[in-house]
N, C-alpha and C positions, 0 to 999 in steps of 0.2 A: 329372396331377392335383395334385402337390403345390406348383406355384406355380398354381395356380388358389385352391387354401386359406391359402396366403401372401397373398395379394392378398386375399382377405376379408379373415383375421384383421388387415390392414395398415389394416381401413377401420373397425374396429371405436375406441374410444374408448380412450385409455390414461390411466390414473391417474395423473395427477403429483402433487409434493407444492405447495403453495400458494406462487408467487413471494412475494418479499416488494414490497414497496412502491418504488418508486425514492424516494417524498419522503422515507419514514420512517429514520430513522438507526438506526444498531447502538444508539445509547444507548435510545432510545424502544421497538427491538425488545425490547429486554432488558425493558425494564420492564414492557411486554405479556408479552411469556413467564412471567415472572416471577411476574404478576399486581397489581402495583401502579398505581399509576395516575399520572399524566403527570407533567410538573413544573409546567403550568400550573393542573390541576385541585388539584393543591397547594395551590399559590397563592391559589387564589380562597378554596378552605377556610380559609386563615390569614385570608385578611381575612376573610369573615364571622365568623370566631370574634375575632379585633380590636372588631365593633362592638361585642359583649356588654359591651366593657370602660371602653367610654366615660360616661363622667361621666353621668347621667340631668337633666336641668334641670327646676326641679320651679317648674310655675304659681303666680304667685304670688298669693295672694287678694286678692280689691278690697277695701278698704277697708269700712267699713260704720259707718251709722249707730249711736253708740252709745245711741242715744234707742229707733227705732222697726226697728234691726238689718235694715236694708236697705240695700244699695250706696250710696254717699255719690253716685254719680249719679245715684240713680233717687228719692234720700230721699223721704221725704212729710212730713217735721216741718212745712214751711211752710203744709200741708194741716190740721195736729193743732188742738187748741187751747195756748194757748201755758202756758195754768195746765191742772194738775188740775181733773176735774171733781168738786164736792163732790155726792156720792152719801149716802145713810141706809143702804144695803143693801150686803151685803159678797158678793163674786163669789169663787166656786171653779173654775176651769178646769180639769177632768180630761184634759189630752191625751196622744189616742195619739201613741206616740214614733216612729210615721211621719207623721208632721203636723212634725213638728220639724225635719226639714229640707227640706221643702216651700220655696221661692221665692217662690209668694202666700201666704203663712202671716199672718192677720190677729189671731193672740194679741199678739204684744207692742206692734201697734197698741194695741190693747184696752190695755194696760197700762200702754201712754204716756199714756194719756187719763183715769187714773183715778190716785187714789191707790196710794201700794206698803200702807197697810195693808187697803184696801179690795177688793184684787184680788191674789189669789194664784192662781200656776201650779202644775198638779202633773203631773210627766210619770211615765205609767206604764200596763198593764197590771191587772194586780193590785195590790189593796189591801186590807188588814186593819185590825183593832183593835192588834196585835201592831207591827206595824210603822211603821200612823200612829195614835195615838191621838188626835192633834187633828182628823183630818179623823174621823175614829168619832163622837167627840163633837159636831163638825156636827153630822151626819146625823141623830145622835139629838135632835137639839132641834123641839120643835115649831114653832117660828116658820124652819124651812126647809127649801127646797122642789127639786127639781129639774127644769131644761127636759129634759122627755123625751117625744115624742110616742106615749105605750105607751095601752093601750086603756083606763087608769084615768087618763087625763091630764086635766085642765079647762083652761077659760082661764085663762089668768091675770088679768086683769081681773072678771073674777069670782069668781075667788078670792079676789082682793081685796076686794071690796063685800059678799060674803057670810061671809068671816072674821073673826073679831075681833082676831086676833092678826095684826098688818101683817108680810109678811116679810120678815129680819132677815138671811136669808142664799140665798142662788141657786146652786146647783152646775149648774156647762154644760160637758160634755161634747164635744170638740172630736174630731173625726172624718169617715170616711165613715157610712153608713150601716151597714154591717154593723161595722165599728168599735165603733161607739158600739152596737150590740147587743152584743157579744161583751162591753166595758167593762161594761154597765149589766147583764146578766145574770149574768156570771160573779162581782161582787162584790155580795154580800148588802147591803152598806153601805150602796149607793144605790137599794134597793131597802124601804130606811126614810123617807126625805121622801116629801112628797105631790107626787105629777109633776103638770105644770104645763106647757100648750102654747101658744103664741103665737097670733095670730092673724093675723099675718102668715104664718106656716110655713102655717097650715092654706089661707090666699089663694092661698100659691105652688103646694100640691098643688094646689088644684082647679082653677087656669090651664091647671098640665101637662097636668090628664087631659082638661080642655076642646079642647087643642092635640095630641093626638096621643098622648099618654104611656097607657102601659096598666099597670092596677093585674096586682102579680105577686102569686098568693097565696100563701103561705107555705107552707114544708114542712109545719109544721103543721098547718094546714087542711086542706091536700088527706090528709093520714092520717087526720085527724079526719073525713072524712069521705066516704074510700073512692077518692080522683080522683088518686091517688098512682101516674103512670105506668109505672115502672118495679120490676123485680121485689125485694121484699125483701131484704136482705144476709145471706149465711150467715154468715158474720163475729159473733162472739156478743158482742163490744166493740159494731159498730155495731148489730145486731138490740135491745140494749139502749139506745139512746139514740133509736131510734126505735120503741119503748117509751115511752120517758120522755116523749115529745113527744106519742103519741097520750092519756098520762093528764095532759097539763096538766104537766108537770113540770120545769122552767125547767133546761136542764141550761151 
């Protein structure tokens, strides 16, 4: 019986300990023991931590028209007129200061093309009495008017024929659409001229809505009048400001 149970236990599996590698050397074993890591993986670390250290080469700007500040390749000065244009009415350009570095940006065309007292830039947001009193005192002049297509706007050509006072000065508001809401709402200033709409702007909406474009109606309408999809905010910042919209309240 007892080499019958030699001869099993002899076919059973025996634990050994894990040869080592024939390619791996004592030095590389060590290092695995060890816990370190190779001499190549070293290596590779040193050089990506080398690229950090290289010089960065910084693009260099093209050149630019100092007339109409477009690329000296792509200029349009050949396009301008070659003199100012003599104008009677004096232009105020309120842009937002993401228009300013836009690529088609058509203000300093506009500026090329007119006189420097006739045509002033203003880049900004917000605007005060406090901080510009010249552009305040615009505002407050009866002889000026601003392009804004708000629901008190008229044309301007008939503004003209029906006013007696010719106007002397034009604030145009450079922007997107909501832009140029956020600009003409959030500052009381220009909400003292009398708005004034083109009649070209009004050709170009009614093209759009002819071709496909669909009128969006306002947050405030739809609260004013009940068709406001989504459920009120608990939020008592926003519950208040959609307050202020269902009473007409310019926030």
């Amino acid at each position: 019986m007892e080499p019958q149970e030699e001869a099993r236990t002899a076919r059973d599996p025996v634990a050994r300990p894990p040869a080592s590698s024939p390619s791996q050397t004592p030095h590389e074993e060590e290092h695995r023991e060890g816990g370190t890591a190779p001499l190549g993986e070293e290596a590779d670390g040193a050089s990506a931590d080398g690229l950090w250290q290289l010089p960065v080469e910084r693009a260099e700007r093209r050149p630019e028209c100092s007339r109409c500040s477009r690329p000296q390749k792509v200029c349009l000065c050949p396009f301008l007129p070659l003199h100012p244009l003599h104008i009677s009415t004096h232009l105020y350009v309120i842009q937002h200061p993401a228009e300013e570095s836009k690529v088609l940006r058509t203000v300093p065309l506009l500026a090329a093309c007119l006189p420097q007292d006739k045509c002033k830039v203003k880049i900004g947001r917000r605007f005060s009495e406090e901080r510009d009193p010249e552009l305040s005192d615009v505002c407050r002049r009866s002889g000026t008017l601003i392009l804004y297509p708000g629901d008190e706007a008229a044309n301007l050509e008939e503004f003209i024929l029906d006013s007696p006072v010719y106007p002397s000065t034009i604030i145009i508001i450079d922007g997107t659409w909501s832009q140029a809401k956020d600009i003409f709402y959030k500052n009381s200033l220009f909400r003292l001229p009398k708005q004034t709409l083109l009649r070209p702007l009004q050709a170009l909406c009614s093209f759009q809505l002819q071709h496909g474009a669909q009128i969006r109606l306002s947050k405030e309408y739809l609260l004013k009048n009940g068709l406001y999809p989504k459920p009120m905010p608990k939020n008592k910042r926003k519950l208040r400001k959609m307050e202020l919209l269902m009473n007409s309240v310019k926030i």
